[in-house]
C-alpha positions in Angstrom: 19.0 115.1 86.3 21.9 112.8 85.6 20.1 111.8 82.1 19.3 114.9 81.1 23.3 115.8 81.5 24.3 112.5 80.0 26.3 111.8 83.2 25.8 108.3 84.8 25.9 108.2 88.8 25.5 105.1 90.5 24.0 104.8 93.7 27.0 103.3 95.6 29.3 106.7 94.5 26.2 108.3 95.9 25.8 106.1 99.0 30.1 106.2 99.0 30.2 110.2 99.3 27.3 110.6 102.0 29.0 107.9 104.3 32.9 110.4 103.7 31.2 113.1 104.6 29.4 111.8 107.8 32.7 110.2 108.5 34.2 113.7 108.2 32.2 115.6 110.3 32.1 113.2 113.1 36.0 113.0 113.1 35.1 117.0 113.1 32.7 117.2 115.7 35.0 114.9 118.2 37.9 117.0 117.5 35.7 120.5 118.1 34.7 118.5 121.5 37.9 118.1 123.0 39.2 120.6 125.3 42.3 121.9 124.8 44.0 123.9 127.6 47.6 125.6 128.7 49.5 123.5 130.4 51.4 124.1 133.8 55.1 125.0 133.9 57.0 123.9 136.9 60.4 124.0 135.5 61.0 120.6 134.2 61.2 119.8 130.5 61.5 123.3 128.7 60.6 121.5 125.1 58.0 119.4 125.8 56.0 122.5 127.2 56.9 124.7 124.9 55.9 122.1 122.3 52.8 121.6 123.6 51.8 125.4 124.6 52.7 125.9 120.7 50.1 123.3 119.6 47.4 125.5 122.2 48.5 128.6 120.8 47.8 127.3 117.5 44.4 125.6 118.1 43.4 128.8 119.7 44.3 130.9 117.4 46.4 133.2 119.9 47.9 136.3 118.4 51.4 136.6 119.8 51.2 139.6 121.8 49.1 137.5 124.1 51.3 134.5 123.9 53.6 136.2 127.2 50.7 136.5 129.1 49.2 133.5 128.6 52.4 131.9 129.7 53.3 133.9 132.9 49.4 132.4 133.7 50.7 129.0 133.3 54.0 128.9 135.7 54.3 127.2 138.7 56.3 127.3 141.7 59.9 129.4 141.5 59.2 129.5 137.7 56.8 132.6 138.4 59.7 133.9 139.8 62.4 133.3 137.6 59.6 134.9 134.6 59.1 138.2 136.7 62.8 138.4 136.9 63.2 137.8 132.8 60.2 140.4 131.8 62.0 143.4 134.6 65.5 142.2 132.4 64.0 142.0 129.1 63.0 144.8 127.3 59.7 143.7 124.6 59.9 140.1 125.6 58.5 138.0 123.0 57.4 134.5 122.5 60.6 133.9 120.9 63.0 135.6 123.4 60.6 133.1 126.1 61.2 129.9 124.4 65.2 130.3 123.8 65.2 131.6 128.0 63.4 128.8 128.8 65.7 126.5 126.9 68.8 128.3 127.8 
């Protein structure tokens, strides 16, 4: 076919792409593997949970208005309490309105 269109193709730039895109779908296939899950919130380090809940939100695709509820599934300890007491004082709260609580 390659004659006929006046195109040359070597077989290493054959061999080349085949082995790129075996190397892509493994590197695929081990990331689709690993589970990601919602980590616990017991109150300590505000960011680096937030940060990380963020990157679990966004592998899973989670639309916002279930962001709140996944969180209040993920707290530990008094920090269950401390979220009942900021969703009876906050009207709507959002993932936003969460993440500066939990910072403040």
């Amino acid at each position: 076919m390659s004659k006929k269109l006046g195109v040359s193709i070597s077989t290493e730039t054959v061999q080349e792409s085949e082995q790129s895109v075996e190397v892509e779908q493994h590197q695929e296939s081990r990331l689709s593997g690993k589970k990601v899950k919602l980590p616990a919130f017991e109150g300590e380090d505000p960011v680096a949970w937030i940060t990380r809940a963020e990157i679990y939100f966004d592998v899973q695709q989670t639309p916002d208005a279930m962001r709140i509820k996944l969180a209040r599934l993920s707290m530990e300890g008094s920090t269950i309490h401390w979220f009942n007491l900021l969703l009876e004082t906050e009207d709507d709260l959002s993932w936003e309105k969460l993440k500066k609580a939990l910072i403040a």
